[in-house]
ZAMARGU-4260 file (C-alpha; in steps of 0.2 Angstrom, whole numbers, plus 5000, padded with zeros to 4 digits):
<rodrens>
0) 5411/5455/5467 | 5409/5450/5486 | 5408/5466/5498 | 5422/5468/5509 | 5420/5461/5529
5) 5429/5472/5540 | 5429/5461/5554 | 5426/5470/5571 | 5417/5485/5564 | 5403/5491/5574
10) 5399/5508/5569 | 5384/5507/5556 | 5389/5523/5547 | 5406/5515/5543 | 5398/5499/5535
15) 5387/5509/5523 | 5397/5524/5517 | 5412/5508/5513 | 5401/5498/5507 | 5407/5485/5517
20) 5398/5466/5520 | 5381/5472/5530 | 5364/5463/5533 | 5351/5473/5535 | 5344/5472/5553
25) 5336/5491/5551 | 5318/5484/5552 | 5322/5484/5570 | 5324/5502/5573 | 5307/5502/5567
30) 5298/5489/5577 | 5307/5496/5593 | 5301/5511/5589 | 5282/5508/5585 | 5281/5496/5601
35) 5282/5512/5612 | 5288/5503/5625 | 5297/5518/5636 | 5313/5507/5642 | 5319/5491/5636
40) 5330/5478/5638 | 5338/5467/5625 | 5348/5451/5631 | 5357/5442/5617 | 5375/5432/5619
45) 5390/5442/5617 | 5396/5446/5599 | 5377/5444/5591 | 5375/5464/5583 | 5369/5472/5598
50) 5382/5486/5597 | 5378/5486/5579 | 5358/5487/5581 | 5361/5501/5596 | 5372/5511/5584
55) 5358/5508/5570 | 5346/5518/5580 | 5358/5532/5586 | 5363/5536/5567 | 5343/5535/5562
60) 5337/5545/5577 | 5351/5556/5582 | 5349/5575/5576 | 5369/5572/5573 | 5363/5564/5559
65) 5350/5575/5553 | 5347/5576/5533 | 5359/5561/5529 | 5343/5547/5529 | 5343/5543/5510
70) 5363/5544/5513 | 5364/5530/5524 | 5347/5521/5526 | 5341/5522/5507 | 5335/5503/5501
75) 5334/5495/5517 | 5320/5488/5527 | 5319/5505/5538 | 5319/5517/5525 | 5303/5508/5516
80) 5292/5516/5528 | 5286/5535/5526 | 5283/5535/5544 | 5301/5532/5550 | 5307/5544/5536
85) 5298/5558/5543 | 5307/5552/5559 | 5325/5552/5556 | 5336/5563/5563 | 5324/5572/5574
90) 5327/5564/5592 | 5345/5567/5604 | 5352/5552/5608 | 5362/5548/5623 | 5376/5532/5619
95) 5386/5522/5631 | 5392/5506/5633 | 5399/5496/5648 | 5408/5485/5636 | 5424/5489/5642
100) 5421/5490/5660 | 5429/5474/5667 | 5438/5482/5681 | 5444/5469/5695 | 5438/5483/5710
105) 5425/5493/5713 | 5436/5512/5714 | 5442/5507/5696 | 5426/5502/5691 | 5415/5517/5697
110) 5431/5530/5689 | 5428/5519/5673 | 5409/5522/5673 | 5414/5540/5676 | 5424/5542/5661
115) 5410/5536/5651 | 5397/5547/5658 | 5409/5562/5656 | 5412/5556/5637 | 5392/5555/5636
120) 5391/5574/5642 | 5406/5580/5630 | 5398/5575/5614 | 5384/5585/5617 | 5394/5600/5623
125) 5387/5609/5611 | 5372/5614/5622 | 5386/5621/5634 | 5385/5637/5622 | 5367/5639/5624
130) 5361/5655/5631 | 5348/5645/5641 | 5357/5637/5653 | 5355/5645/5670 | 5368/5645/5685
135) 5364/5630/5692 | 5366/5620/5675 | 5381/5628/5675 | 5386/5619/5690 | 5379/5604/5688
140) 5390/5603/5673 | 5407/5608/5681 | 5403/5593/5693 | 5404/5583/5679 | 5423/5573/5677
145) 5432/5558/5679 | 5433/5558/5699 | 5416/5565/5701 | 5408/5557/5718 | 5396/5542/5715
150) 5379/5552/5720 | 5383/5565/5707 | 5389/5550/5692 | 5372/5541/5698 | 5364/5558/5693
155) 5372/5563/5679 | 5362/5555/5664 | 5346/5560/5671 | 5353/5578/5671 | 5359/5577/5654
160) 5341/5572/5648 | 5334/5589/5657 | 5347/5599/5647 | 5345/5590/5630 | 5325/5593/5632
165) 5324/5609/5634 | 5335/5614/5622 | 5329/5602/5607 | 5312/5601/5613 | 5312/5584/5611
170) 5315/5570/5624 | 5331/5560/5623 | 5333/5543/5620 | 5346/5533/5630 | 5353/5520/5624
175) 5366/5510/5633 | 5374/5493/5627 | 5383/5479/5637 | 5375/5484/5654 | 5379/5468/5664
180) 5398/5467/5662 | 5403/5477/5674 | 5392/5467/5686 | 5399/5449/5679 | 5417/5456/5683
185) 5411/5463/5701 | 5404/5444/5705 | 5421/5435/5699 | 5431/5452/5706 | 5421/5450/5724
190) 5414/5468/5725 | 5396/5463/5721 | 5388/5472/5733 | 5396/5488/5731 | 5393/5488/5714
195) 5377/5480/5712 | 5370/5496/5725 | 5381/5508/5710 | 5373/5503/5697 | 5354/5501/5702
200) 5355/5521/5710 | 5363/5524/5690 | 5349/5513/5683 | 5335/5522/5693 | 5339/5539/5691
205) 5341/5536/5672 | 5326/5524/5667 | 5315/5526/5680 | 5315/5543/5691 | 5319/5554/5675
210) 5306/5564/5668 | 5315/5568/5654 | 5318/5553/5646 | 5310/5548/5630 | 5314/5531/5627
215) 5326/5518/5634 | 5335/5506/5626 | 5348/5494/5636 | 5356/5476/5630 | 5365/5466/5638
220) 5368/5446/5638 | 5358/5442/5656 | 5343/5446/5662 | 5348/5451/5681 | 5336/5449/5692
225) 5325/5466/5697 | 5332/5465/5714 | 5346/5467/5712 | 5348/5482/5700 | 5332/5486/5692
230) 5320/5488/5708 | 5306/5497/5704 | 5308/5499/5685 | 5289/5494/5683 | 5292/5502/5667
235) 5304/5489/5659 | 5300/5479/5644 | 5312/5464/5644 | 5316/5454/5629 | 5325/5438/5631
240) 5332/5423/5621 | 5312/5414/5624 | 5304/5430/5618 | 5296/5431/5600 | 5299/5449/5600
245) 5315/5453/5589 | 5319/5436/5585 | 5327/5439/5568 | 5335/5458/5571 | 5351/5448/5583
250) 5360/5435/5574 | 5358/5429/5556 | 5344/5419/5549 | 5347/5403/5537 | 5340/5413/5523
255) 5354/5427/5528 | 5367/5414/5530 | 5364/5407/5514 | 5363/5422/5505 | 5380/5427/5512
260) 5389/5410/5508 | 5383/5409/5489 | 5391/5428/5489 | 5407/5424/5496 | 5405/5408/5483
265) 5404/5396/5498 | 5386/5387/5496 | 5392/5370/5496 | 5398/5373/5513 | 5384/5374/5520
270) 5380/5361/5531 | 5397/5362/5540 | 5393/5380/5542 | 5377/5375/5550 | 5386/5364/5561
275) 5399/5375/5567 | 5390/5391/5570 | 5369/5389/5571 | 5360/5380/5583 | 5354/5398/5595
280) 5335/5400/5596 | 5326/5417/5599 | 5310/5416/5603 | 5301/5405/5588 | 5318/5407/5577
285) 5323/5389/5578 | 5339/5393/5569 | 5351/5409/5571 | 5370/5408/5569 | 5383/5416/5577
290) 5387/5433/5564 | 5404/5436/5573 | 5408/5417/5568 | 5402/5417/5552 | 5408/5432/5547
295) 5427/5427/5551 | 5423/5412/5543 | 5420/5420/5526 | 5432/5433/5528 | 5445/5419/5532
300) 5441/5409/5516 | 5431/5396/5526 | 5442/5392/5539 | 5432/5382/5555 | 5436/5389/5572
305) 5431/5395/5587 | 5430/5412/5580 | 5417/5417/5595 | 5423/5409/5609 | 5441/5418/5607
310) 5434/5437/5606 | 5431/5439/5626 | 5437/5430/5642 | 5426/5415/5648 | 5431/5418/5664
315) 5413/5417/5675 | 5406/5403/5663 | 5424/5394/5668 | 5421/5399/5688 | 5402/5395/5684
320) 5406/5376/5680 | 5421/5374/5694 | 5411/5378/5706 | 5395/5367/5702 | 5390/5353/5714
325) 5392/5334/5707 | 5376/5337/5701 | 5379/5348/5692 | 5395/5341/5685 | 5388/5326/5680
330) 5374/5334/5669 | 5388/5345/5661 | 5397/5326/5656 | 5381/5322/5649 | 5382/5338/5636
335) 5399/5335/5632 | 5396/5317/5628 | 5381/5325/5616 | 5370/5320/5627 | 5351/5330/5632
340) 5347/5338/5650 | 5331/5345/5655 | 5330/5359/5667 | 5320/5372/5673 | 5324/5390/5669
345) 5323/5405/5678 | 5330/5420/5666 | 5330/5429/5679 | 5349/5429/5685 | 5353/5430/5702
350) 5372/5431/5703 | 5370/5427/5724 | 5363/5409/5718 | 5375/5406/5705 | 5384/5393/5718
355) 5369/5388/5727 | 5359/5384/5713 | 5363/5374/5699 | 5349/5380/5689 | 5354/5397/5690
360) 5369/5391/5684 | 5359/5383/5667 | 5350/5399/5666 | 5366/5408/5664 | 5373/5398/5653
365) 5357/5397/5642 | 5359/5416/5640 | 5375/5417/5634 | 5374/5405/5622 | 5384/5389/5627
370) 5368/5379/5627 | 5351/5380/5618 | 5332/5372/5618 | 5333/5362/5601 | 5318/5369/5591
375) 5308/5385/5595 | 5306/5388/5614 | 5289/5396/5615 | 5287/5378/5616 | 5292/5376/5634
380) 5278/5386/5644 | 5287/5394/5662 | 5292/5384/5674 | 5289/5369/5663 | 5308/5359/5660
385) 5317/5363/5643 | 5329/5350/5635 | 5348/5357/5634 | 5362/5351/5624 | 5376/5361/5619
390) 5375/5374/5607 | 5386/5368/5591 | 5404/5362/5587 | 5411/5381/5592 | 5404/5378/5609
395) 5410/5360/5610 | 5428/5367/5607 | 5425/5379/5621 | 5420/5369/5633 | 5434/5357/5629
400) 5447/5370/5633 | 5438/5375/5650 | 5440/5357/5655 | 5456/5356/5651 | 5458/5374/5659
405) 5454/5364/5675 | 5470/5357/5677 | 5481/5372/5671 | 5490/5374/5688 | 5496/5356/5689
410) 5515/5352/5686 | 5507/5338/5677 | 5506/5337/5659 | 5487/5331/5656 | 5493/5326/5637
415) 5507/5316/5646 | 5493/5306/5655 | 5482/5302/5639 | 5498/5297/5630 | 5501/5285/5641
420) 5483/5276/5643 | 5487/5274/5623 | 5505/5266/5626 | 5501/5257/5640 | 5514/5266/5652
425) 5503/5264/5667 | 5518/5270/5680 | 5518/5288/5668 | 5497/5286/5667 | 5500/5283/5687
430) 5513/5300/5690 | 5503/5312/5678 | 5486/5309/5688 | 5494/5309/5703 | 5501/5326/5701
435) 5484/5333/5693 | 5473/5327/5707 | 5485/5334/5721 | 5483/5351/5714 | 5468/5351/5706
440) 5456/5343/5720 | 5451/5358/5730 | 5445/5366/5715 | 5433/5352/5711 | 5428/5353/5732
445) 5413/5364/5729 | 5401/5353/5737 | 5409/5350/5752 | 5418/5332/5753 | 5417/5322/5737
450) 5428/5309/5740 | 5417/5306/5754 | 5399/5307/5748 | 5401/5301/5728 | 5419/5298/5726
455) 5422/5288/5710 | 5409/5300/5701 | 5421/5314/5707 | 5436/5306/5702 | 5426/5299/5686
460) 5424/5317/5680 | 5443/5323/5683 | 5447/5309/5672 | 5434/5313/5659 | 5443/5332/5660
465) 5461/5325/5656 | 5456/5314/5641 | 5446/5333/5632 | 5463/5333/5622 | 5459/5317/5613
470) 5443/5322/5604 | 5450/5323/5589 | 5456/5306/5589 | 5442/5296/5601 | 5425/5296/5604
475) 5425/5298/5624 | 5411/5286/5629 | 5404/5285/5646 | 5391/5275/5657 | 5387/5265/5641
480) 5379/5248/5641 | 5390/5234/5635 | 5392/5214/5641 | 5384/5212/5659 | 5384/5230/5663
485) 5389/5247/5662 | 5409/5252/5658 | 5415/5268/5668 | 5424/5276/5652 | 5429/5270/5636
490) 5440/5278/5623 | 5434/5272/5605 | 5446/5275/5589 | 5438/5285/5579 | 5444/5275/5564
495) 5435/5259/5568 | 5440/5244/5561 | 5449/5248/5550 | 5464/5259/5558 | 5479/5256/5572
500) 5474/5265/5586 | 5470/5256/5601 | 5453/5256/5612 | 5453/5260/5631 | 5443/5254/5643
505) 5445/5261/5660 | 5434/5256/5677 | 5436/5267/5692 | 5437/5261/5712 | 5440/5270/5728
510) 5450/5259/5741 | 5439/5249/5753 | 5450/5244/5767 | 5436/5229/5770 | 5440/5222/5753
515) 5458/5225/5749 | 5476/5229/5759 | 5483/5239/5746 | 5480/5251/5731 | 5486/5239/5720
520) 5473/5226/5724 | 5459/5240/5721 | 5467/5241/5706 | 5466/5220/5702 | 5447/5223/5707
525) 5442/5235/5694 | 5450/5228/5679 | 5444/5211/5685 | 5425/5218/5685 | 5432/5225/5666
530) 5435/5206/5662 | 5419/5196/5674 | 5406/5207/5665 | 5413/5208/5648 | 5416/5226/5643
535) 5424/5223/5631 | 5408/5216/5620 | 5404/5232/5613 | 5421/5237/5606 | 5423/5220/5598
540) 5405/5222/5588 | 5410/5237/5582 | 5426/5227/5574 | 5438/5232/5584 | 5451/5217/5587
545) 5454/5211/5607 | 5473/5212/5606 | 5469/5232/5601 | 5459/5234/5617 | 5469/5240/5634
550) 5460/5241/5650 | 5462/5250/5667 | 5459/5249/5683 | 5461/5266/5694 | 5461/5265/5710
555) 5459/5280/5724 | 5463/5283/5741 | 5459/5301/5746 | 5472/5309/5737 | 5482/5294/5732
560) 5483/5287/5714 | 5485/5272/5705 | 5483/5265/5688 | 5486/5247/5683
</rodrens>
């Protein structure tokens, strides 16, 4: 009989004592372990076990678990080491997470991280009994609350570590999950420097200045560049997607994945499967899938969604690919076509260059997932480029719902205008992209002027946003060979031959006041460059009758519109 999932559940206790749906990633307390490495940092997209993997450790190391190893670790990978049993439940760990901290300022933010620090003193408040705490502990202790000043919050940890060594003996390991959200929510929140100065004195004073600090162990989803919050932690060992190291202890492995589907009697499904929800590559693991998404998926029967992409906001990926330059957007059109980039990646994230740099931009999207290197990236040396292409169909649905997130503050219904290129209403086609680009231009401004340096590509791209919705139904084509040259955009039926829906072909032209009086002769322009060079060549070999071909001329004048 198949285990039960319990979707959401992150405490590692829970899953054993149930007996709940659970593969065994314990081999990585281990290997954490025995590396020795005194702090380290462990940068996975969201939603792949890090939470899990953090509580693993606490519950084998924590003396809050102390004689309960055979209880909870007995037949797993951990527990088959003598070593590591003699280990269990002998070392204080301190827990937090900054998963939760997504405050729009940077007074509720620091009163957040208070809290947690606070919560991380109450759960060891048993030491408060202690007949060795002196006067001064005493103190330091009463300091500690909710609305305690920053100097004594950046502090706090580091003192906790001085009290839990002296009185176990033993120094503690601190263990904090999700560290960088706090800092992608003071970018998008416009508080970046205050709290960026916030957390690296807390960083510091925990994993650097702190005598009394065993081991360190931190996750997160981006590397953030030293600078900015880990100056002077010479002592950091960082682990990224490109790193060999714990390449199969985040995320589940084919051999897992299969294993899990024959359980929940879904082998045949595989392939889909793998379509949907692999695709990420850790270090020389060429293929790891998503465990929040395929563990909805078999809790749901095997239902395909976008299980992942609905569990947190996509807000700075969203801002992230507004704000890119043409550039930038044009590489993005490539990926959603299915299409291969190549860049060069820094994992090092430097939020200050996330609108100057588009590579910045790629490295932060590499990170969190929404694109991958095909194949193992130990292949791809430093500084050397790295093909990218969009993760897997979960990603693809994302991305097609930030497109169409885009135009979310027009009056104009982008559905309306799609409907209509099908239909032939060019006057409707005309009204809904007139509307979408009057409220929707400034958003697309981010390099200045487009309209004035590249402005069909500019206006090529909005139109390539509004059509995200017909997926389903058409292969959006564009910049493809066909005839005597290259169509702007074409929209092929998905059924071929054989069905009823019609092709679309679309050419784009901005109004030349040398060539042409009125918009409407821009627009006799383009669809007679449609005709002169043939477009329509390549829809007709793929047997798709002429009569069932519709094409478009769209013409521009700054912010005017037509379509003919």
């Amino acid at each position: 009989m198949a285990r039960t999932i319990s979707i959401g559940a992150q405490g590692y206790e829970d899953l054993r004592t149930n007996g709940d749906f659970y593969v065994d990633k314990t081999g990585f307390v281990r290997d954490w372990w025995r590396s020795a490495d005194q702090v380290t940092l462990v940068c996975r997209p969201r939603r792949f076990g890090k939470t899990l993997n953090l509580d693993t450790v606490r519950c084998f190391l924590s003396t809050e678990y102390q004689g309960r190893g055979e209880e909870l670790f007995g037949g797993t990978e951990v527990w088959q080491d003598q070593g590591m049993r003699e280990l269990q439940g002998t070392v204080p760990v301190v827990f937090l997470s900054f998963a939760d901290v997504k405050e729009s300022n940077y007074s509720d933010m620091v009163r957040h991280v208070n809290a947690l620090v606070a919560s991380a003193f109450d759960e060891h408040s048993y030491v408060w009994e202690w007949g060795g705490l002196t006067p001064r502990d005493r103190a330091r202790i009463d300091r500690i609350d909710d609305d305690m000043d920053s100097l004594t919050c950046t502090r706090a940890l580091n003192v906790l570590c001085d009290l839990l060594h002296r009185y176990h003996g033993v120094k503690p390991v601190v263990v904090l999950d999700e560290y960088d959200t706090p800092m992608e929510h003071a970018w998008t929140g416009n508080y970046w420097d205050e709290a960026s100065s916030f957390l690296r004195r807390l960083m510091n004073s925990t994993f650097k200045t702190n005598r009394n600090l065993g081991r360190g162990l931190i996750t997160g989803i981006t590397r953030v560049s030293r600078e900015s919050i880990f100056s002077d932690l010479n002592n950091l060992s960082v682990v990224t997607t490109s790193t060999a190291l714990y390449q199969n202890a985040f995320g589940f492995t084919q051999r897992e994945v299969d294993e899990a589907l024959a359980e929940y009697g879904l082998a045949y499904m595989r392939d889909e499967v793998r379509s949907w929800y692999d695709g990420f590559t850790f270090g020389g693991e060429g293929h790891v899938y998503n465990p929040w998404s395929l563990t909805n998926y078999l809790d749901s029967g095997g239902v395909f969604r976008a299980w992942w992409a609905n569990t947190s906001s996509n807000g700075l990926v969203s801002s992230v690919v507004r704000a890119g330059n043409r550039h930038f957007k044009a590489d993005f059109e490539e990926l959603m076509r299915g299409g291969t980039i190549n860049k060069v990646i820094d994992e090092q994230v430097v939020f200050g260059e996330l609108k100057s740099r588009p590579n910045a931009m790629w490295a932060l999207l590499l990170a969190a997932g929404y694109v991958t290197s095909p194949g193992p990236v130990l292949q791809y040396p430093e500084g050397t480029p790295r093909p990218l292409v969009l993760t897997n169909l979960e990603v693809r649905a994302t991305f097609d719902r930030i497109a169409q997130g885009w135009f979310d503050d027009a009056s104009a219904d982008y559905d309306d205008f799609a409907h209509a290129l099908l239909v032939g209403d060019a006057r409707v086609a005309t009204h809904c992209l007139a509307e979408v680009t009057l409220a929707c231009m400034s958003s697309f401004d981010a390099a200045g002027h487009p309209a004035q340096s590249e402005p069909e590509r500019f206006y090529h791209g909005l139109v390539l946003g509004l059509l995200a919705s017909l997926r389903d139904r058409y292969c959006v084509e564009s910049n493809r060979e066909s005839g005597w040259g290259r169509y702007d955009v074409a929209l092929v039926p998905v059924c071929g031959a054989a069905g009823d829906d019609p092709a679309v072909l679309i050419e784009f032209k901005v109004f030349d006041p040398d060539l042409e009086q009125t918009l409407a002769d821009t627009v006799v322009r383009a669809r007679k460059q449609i005709e002169d060079k043939a477009y329509a060549t390549a829809l007709v070999e793929r047997g798709i009758a002429p009569d069932r071909i519709r094409t478009y001329g769209i013409a521009f004048r700054g912010k005017e519109v037509l379509v003919g």
